[in-house]
BALOKOL-132331 format. One record per residue (C-alpha): residue number from 0; residue in three letters; x, y, z. Coordinates in Angstrom, 1 decimal. Example, Ala and Ser with C-alpha at 12.3 -4.5 7.8 and 13.67 -1.06 7.14 Angstrom:
0 ALA 12.3 -4.5 7.8 .
1 SER 13.7 -1.1 7.1 .
END
This chain:
0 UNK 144.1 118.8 113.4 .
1 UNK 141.2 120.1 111.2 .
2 UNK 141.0 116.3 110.1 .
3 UNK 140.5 115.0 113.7 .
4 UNK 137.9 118.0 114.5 .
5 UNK 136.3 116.4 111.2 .
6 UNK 136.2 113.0 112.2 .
7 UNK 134.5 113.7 116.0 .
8 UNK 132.2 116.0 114.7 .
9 UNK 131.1 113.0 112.1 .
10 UNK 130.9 110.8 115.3 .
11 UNK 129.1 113.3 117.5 .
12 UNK 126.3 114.0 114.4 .
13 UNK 125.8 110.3 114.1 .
14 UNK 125.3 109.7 117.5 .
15 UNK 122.9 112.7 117.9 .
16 UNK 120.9 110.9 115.0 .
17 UNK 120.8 108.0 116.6 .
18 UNK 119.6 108.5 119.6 .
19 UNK 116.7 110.7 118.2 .
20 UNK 115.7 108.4 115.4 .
21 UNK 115.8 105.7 118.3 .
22 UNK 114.8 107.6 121.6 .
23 UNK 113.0 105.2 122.7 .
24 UNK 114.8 101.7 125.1 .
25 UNK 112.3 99.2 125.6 .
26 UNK 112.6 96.8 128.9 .
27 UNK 114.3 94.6 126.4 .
28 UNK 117.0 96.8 126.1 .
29 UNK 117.2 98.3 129.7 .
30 UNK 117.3 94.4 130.8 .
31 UNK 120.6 93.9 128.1 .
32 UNK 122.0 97.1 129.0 .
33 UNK 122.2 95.9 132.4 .
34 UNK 123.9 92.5 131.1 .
35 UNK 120.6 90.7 132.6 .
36 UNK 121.1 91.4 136.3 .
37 UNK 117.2 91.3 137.4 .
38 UNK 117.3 87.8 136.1 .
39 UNK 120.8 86.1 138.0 .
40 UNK 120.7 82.9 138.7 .
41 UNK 117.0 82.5 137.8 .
42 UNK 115.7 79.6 135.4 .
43 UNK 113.3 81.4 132.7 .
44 UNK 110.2 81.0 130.7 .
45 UNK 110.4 83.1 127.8 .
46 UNK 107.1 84.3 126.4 .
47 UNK 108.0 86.2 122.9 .
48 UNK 107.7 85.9 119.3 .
49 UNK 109.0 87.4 116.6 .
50 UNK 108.5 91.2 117.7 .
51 UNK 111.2 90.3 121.0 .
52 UNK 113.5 92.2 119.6 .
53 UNK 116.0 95.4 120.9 .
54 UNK 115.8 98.4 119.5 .
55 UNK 119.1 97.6 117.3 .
56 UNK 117.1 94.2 116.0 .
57 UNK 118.8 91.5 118.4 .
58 UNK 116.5 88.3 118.4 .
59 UNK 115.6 88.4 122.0 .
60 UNK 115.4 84.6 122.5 .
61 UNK 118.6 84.2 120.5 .
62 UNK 120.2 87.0 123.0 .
63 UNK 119.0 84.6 125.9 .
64 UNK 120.3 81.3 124.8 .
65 UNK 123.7 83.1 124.9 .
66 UNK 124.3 84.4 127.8 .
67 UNK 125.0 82.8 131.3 .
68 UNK 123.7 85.1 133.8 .
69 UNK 120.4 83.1 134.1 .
70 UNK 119.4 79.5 132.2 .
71 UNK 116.3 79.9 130.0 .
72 UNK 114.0 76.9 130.3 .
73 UNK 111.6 76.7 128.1 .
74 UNK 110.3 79.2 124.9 .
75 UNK 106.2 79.7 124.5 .
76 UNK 104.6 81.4 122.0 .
77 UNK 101.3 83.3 121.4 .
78 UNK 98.9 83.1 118.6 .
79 UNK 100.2 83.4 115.3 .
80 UNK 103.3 81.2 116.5 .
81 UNK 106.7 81.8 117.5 .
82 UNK 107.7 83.3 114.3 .
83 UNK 104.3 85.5 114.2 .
84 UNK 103.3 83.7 110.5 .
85 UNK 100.1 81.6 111.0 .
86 UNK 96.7 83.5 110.6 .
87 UNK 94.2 84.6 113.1 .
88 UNK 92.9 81.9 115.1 .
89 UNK 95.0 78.7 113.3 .
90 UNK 95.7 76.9 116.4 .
91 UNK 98.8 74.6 116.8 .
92 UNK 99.8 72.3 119.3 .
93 UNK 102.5 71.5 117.9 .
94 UNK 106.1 71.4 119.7 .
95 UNK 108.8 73.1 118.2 .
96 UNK 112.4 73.7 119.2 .
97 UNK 114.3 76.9 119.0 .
98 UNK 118.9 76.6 119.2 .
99 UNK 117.9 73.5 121.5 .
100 UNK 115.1 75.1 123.8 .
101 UNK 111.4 74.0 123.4 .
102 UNK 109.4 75.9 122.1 .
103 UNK 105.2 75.4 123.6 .
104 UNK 102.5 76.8 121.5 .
105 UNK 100.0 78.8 123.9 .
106 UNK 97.1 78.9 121.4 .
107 UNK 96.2 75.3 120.8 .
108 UNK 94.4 73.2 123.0 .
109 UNK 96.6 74.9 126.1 .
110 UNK 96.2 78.1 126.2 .
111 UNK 97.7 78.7 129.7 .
112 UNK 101.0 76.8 130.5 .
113 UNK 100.4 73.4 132.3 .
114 UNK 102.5 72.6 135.2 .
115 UNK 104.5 70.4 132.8 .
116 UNK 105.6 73.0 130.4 .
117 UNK 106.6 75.2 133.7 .
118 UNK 108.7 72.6 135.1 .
119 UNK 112.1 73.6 136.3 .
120 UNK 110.8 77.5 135.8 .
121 UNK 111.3 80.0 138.4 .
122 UNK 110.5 82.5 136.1 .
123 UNK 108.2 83.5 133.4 .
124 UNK 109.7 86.5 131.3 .
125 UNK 107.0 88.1 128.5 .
126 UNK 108.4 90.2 126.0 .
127 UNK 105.7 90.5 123.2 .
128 UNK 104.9 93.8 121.3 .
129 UNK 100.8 94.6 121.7 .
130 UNK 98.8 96.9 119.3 .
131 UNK 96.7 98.6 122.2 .
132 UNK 93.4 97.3 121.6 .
133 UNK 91.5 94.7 123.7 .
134 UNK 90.6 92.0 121.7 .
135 UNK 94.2 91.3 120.4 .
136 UNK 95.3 88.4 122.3 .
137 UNK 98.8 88.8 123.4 .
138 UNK 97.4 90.5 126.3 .
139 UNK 94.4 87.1 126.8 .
140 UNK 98.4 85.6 126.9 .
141 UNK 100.2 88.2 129.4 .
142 UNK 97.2 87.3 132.1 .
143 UNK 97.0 83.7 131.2 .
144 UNK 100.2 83.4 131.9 .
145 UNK 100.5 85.6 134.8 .
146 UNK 97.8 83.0 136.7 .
147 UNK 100.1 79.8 136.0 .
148 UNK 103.2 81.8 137.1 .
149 UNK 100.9 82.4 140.4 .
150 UNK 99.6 79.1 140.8 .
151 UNK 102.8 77.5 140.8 .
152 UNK 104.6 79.9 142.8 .
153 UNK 106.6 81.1 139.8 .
154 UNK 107.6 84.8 139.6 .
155 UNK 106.7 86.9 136.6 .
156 UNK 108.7 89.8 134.8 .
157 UNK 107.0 92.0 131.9 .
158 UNK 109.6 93.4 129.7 .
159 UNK 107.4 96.6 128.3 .
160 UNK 107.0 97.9 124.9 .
161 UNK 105.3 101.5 124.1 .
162 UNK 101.1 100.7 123.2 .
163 UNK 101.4 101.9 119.5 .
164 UNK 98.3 103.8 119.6 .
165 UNK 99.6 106.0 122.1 .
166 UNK 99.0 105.6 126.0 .
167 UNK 96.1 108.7 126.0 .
168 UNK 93.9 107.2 123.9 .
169 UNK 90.7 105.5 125.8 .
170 UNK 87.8 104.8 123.7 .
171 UNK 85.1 102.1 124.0 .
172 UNK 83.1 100.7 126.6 .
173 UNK 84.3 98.1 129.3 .
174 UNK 83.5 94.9 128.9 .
175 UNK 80.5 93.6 130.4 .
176 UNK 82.5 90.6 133.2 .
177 UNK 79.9 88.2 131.9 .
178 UNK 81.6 88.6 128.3 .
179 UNK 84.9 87.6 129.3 .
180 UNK 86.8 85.5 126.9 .
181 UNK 90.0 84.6 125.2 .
182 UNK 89.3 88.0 123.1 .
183 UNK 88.1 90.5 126.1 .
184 UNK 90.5 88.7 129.1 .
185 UNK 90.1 91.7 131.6 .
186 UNK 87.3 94.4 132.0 .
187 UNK 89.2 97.4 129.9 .
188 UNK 87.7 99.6 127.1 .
189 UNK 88.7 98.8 123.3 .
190 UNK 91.3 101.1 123.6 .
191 UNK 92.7 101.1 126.8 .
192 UNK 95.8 103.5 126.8 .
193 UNK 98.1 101.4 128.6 .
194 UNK 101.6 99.1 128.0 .
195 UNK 101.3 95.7 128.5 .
196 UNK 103.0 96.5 132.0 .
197 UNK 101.0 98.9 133.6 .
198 UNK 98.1 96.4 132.9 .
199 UNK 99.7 93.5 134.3 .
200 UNK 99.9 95.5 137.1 .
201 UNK 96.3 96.2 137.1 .
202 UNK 95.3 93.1 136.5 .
203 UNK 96.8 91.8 139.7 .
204 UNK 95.8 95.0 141.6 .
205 UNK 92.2 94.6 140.8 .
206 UNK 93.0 91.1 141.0 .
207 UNK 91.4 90.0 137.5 .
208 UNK 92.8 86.8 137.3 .
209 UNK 93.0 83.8 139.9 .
210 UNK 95.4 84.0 142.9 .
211 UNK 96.7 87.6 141.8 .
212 UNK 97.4 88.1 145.0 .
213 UNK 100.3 86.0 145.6 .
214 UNK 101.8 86.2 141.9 .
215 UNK 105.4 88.3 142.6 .
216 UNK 105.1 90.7 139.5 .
217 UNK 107.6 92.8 138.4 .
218 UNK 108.1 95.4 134.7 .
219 UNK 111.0 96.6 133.7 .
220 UNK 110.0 99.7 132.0 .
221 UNK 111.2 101.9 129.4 .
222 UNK 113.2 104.8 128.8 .
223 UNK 112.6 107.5 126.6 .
224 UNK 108.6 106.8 126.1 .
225 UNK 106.0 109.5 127.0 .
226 UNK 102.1 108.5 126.7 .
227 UNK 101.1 110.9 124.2 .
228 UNK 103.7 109.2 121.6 .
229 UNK 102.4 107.2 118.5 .
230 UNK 104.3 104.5 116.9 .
231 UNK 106.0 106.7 114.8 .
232 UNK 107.2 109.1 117.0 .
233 UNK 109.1 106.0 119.2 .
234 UNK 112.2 105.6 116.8 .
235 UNK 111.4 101.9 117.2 .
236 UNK 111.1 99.8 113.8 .
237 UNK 107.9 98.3 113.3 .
238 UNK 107.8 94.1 113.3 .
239 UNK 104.7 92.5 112.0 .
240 UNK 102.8 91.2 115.2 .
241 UNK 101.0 89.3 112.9 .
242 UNK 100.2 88.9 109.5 .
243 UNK 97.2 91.8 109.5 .
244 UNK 99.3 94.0 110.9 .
245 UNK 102.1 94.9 108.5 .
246 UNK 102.6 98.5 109.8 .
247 UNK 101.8 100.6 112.6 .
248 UNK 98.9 102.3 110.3 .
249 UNK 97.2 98.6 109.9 .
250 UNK 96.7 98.6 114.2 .
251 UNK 95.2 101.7 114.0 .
252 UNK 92.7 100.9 111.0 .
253 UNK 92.4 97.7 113.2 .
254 UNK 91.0 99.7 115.7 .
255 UNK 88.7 101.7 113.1 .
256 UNK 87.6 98.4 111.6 .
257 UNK 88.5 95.7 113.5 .
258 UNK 85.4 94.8 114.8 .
259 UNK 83.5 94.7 111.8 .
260 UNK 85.5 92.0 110.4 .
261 UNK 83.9 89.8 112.7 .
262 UNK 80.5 89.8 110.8 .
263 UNK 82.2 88.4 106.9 .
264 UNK 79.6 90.2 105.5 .
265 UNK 81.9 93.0 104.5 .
266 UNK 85.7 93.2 103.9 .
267 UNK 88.2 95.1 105.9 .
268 UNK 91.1 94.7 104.1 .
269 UNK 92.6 91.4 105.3 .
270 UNK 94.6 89.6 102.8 .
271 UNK 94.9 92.5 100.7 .
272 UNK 98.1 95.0 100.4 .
273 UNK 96.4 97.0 102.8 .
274 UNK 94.9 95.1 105.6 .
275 UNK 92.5 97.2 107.8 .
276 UNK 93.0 100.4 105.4 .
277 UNK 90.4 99.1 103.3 .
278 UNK 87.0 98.6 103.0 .
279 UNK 84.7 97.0 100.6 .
280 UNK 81.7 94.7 99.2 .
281 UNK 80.2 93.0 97.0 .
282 UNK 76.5 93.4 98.0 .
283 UNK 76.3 97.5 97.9 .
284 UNK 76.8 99.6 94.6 .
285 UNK 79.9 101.4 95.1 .
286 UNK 78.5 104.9 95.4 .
287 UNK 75.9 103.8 98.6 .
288 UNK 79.3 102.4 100.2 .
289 UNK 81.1 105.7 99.2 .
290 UNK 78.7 107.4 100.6 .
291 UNK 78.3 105.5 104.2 .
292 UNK 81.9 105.9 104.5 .
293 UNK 82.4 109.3 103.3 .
294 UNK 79.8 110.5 106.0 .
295 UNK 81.7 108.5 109.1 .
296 UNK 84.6 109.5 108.5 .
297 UNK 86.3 111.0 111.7 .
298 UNK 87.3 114.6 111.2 .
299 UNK 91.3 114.5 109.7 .
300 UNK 90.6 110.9 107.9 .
301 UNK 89.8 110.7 104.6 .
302 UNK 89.0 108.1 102.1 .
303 UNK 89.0 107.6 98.2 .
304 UNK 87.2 104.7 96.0 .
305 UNK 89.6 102.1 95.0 .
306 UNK 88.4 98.3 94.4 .
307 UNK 91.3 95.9 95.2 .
308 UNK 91.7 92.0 95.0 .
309 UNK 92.4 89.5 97.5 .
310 UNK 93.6 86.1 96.9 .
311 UNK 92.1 83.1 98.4 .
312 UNK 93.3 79.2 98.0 .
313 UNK 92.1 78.4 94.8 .
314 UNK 90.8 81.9 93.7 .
315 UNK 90.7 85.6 94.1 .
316 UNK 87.8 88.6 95.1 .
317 UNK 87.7 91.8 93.8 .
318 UNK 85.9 93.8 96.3 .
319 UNK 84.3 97.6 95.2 .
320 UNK 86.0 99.4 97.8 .
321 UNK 87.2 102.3 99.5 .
322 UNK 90.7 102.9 100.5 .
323 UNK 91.1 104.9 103.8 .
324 UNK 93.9 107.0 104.4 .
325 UNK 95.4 108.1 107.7 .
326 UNK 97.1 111.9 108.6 .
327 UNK 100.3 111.6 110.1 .
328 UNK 99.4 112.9 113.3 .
329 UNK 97.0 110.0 114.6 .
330 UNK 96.4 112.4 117.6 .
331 UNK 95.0 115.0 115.5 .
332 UNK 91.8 112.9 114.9 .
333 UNK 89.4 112.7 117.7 .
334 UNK 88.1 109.0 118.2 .
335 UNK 89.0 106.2 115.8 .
336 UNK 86.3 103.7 117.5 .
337 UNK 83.0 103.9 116.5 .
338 UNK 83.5 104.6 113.2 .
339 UNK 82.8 101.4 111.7 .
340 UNK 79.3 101.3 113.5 .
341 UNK 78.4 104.3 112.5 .
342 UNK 78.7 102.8 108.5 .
343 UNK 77.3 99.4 109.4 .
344 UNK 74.1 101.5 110.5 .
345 UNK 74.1 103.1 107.2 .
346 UNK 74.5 99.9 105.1 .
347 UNK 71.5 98.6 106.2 .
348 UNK 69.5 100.9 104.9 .
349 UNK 70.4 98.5 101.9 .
350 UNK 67.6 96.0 101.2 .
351 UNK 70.6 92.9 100.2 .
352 UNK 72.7 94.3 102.8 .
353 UNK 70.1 93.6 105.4 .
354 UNK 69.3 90.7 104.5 .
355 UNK 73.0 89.3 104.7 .
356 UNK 73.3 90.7 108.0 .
357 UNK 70.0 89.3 109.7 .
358 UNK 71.2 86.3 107.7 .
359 UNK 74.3 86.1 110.3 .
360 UNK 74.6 82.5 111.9 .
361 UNK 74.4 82.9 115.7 .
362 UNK 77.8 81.4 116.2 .
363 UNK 79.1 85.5 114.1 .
364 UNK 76.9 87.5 116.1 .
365 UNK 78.2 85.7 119.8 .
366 UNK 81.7 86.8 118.0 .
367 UNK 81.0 90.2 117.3 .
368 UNK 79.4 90.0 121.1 .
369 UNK 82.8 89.2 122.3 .
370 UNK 85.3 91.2 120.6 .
371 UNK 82.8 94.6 121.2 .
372 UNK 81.6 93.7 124.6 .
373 UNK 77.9 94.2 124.8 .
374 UNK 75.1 91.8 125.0 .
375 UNK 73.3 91.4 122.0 .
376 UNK 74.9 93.9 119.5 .
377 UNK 74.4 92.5 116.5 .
378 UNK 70.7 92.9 117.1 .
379 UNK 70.3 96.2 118.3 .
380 UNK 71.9 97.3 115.0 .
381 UNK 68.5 96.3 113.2 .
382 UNK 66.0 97.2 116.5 .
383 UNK 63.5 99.9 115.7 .
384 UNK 63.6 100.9 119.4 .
385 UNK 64.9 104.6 120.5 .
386 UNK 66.6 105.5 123.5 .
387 UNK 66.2 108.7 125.4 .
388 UNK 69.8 110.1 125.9 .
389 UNK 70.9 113.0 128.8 .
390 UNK 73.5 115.2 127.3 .
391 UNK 76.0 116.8 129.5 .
392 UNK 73.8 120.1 129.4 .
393 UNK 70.8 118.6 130.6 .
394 UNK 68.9 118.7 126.9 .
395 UNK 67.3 114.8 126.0 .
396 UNK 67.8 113.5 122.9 .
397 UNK 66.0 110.5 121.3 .
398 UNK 68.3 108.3 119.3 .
399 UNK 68.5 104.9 117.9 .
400 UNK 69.5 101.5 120.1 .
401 UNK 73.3 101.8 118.8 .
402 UNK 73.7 105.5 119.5 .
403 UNK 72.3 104.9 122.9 .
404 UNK 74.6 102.4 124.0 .
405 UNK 77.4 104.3 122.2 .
406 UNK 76.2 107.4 124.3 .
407 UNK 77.2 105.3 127.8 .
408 UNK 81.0 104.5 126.5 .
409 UNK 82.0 108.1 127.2 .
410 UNK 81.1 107.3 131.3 .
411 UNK 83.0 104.2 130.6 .
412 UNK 86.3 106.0 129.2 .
413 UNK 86.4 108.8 132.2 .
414 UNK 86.0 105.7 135.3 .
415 UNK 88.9 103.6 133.1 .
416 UNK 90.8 106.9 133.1 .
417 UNK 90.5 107.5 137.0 .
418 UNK 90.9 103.8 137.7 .
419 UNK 93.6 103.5 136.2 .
420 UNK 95.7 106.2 137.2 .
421 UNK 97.6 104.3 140.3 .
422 UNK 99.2 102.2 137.9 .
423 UNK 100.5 103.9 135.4 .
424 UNK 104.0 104.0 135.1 .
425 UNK 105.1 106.6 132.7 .
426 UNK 104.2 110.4 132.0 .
END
């Protein structure tokens, strides 16, 4: 007797640990649990890569070429490829198979399905994990995507994921419309708060994409997720998105220095141990870098100097550097974006630093216009023009061209936060 009590106790502990190191189900899993009902009898396009996987580490397209509730069609895959392992912006248009199925590369020369890929499709499924931040282009994908599906009458299903960087979070400003490319798809703030559901719902809503209208969009949402989670607070293992983002602390440096990495005047990280954790150079003495990074730091980050290598094809950099290092409570810091503008500012107060930077060709600075959004922001960073700012109190403040326009993102944020409110779909 005292054995048995033993033995259901065990059970009843290791199911209470489960569930809490795993309370979160993504729409992956809701859709298994439910032995694929919402998809009966339909012919699919599966969207996914390497991060379509349940919460107990199922292959997602591996799961679908089993069963026989619906017939999948046709595998395509994002940038970074099917198995998530080429680098940002290798393009392939190369077709691969996958257990029979083939697989068509959406970041090539097609980055939207043709009606030849979607042949024999009734539906397009997308089941890709996103880091939260605008410029990462599984979402340029999702809406893509979502326009094919509507153009040839093709229904659409997001399975969601949580948005790593929590869904409270807004920072940046919205994209100016005129700026809108493969890495700013839809007029959202860097940091837009939201699962790749809720904004596939606003993008048809606001109807952000051609025939939106018509497209039959459905999500299969989550269970368990709340929007002021983090990552690590999910129960969900972390998979590599892509190569620069090893860990759920890489997206959020990516969204402290992603930007920045656009210029290749200074490294972030990438190719190192720890990509987007990292900052360094080799134009600036150590100390002036320490120093610009030291005073930028958001309140709850803090940073150390550490130089580190990267390897390249026939060689390897040592960068003097600064290693960043993140508080377990991400919510505990106030704004993560805008951090990296604040030390490009300071940088240039270095005579070979400036140089290098007004050195840019114009092909970087139309990049950097891109992934930030605003006309022209290369170039404001070395104007000698002030802005007259209104605070909320009514006092006027005179401040540099990059403050200025940093000063208008916090309008941005609170009309994002109001807009989007109608579709949101968790707490």
């Amino acid at each position: 007797m005292v054995q048995k009590i033993c033995v259901v106790l065990f059970f009843l502990t290791c199911v209470f640990f489960s569930v809490a190191n795993c309370q979160v189900l993504t729409g992956l899993d809701e859709l298994v649990a439910n032995k694929y009902s919402q998809l009966k009898g339909k012919k699919v396009g599966f969207i996914a890569n390497k991060t379509s996987v349940t919460s107990s580490g199922e292959f997602a397209p591996s799961l679908f070429t089993k069963q026989k509730v619906c017939k999948l069609v046709a595998l395509f895959s994002p940038e970074h490829g099917f198995l998530g392992e080429r680098k940002a912006g290798v393009k392939s248009d190369v077709e691969e198979k996958y257990e029979g199925v083939p697989v068509y590369s959406l970041y090539g020369t097609t980055r939207k399905p043709t009606k030849k890929m979607l042949s024999g499709i009734t539906t397009l499924v997308f089941d890709i994990q996103d880091i939260g931040l605008r410029p990462y282009t599984y979402l340029s994908t999702m809406i893509y995507t979502m326009e094919a599906a509507a153009e040839n009458n093709i229904e659409f299903v997001v399975l969601d994921r949580p948005n790593p960087l929590s869904g409270e979070r807004i920072e940046g400003n919205i994209i100016d419309t005129s700026l809108i490319s493969f890495v700013g798809v839809i007029p959202i703030p860097y940091l837009h708060g939201m699962t790749l559901g809720e904004l596939a719902q606003m993008a048809k809503g606001e109807r952000w994409f051609r025939g939106a209208e018509k497209l039959k969009l459905s999500v299969i949402n989550m269970s368990g997720w709340k929007r002021k989670m983090y990552w690590s607070e999910t129960g969900l293992k972390w998979i590599p998105p892509s190569p620069n983002i090893p860990t759920s602390e890489s997206a959020v440096g990516c969204a402290m220095l992603g930007a920045i990495g656009e210029l290749g005047n200074l490294s972030v990280g990438i190719g190192s141990d720890l990509p987007f954790q990292r900052i360094g150079s080799k134009l600036v003495q150590p100390q002036f870098l320490e120093q610009a990074v030291q005073s930028s730091l958001p309140k709850g980050i803090l940073a150390k100097r550490e130089d580190y290598t990267v390897p390249f094809a026939d060689s390897s950099k040592t960068f003097l550097g600064m290693r960043i290092e993140l508080p377990k409570n991400i919510s505990s810091v106030d704004r993560l974006y805008g951090f990296e503008f604040s030390i490009l500012k300071k940088l240039l107060a270095d005579s070979v630093f400036a140089k290098s930077f007004r050195a840019l060709p114009m092909s970087t600075q139309k990049m950097f216009e891109k992934v930030t959004g605003v006309h022209n922001f290369a170039q404001l960073f070395t104007s000698d023009k002030v802005t007259h700012t209104l605070a909320a109190d009514g006092s006027s403040h005179i401040t540099n061209q990059v403050e200025g326009e940093m000063a208008y993102w916090y309008m941005d944020e609170s009309f994002f936060r109001t807009t989007r409110k109608k579709y949101l779909l968790y707490n």
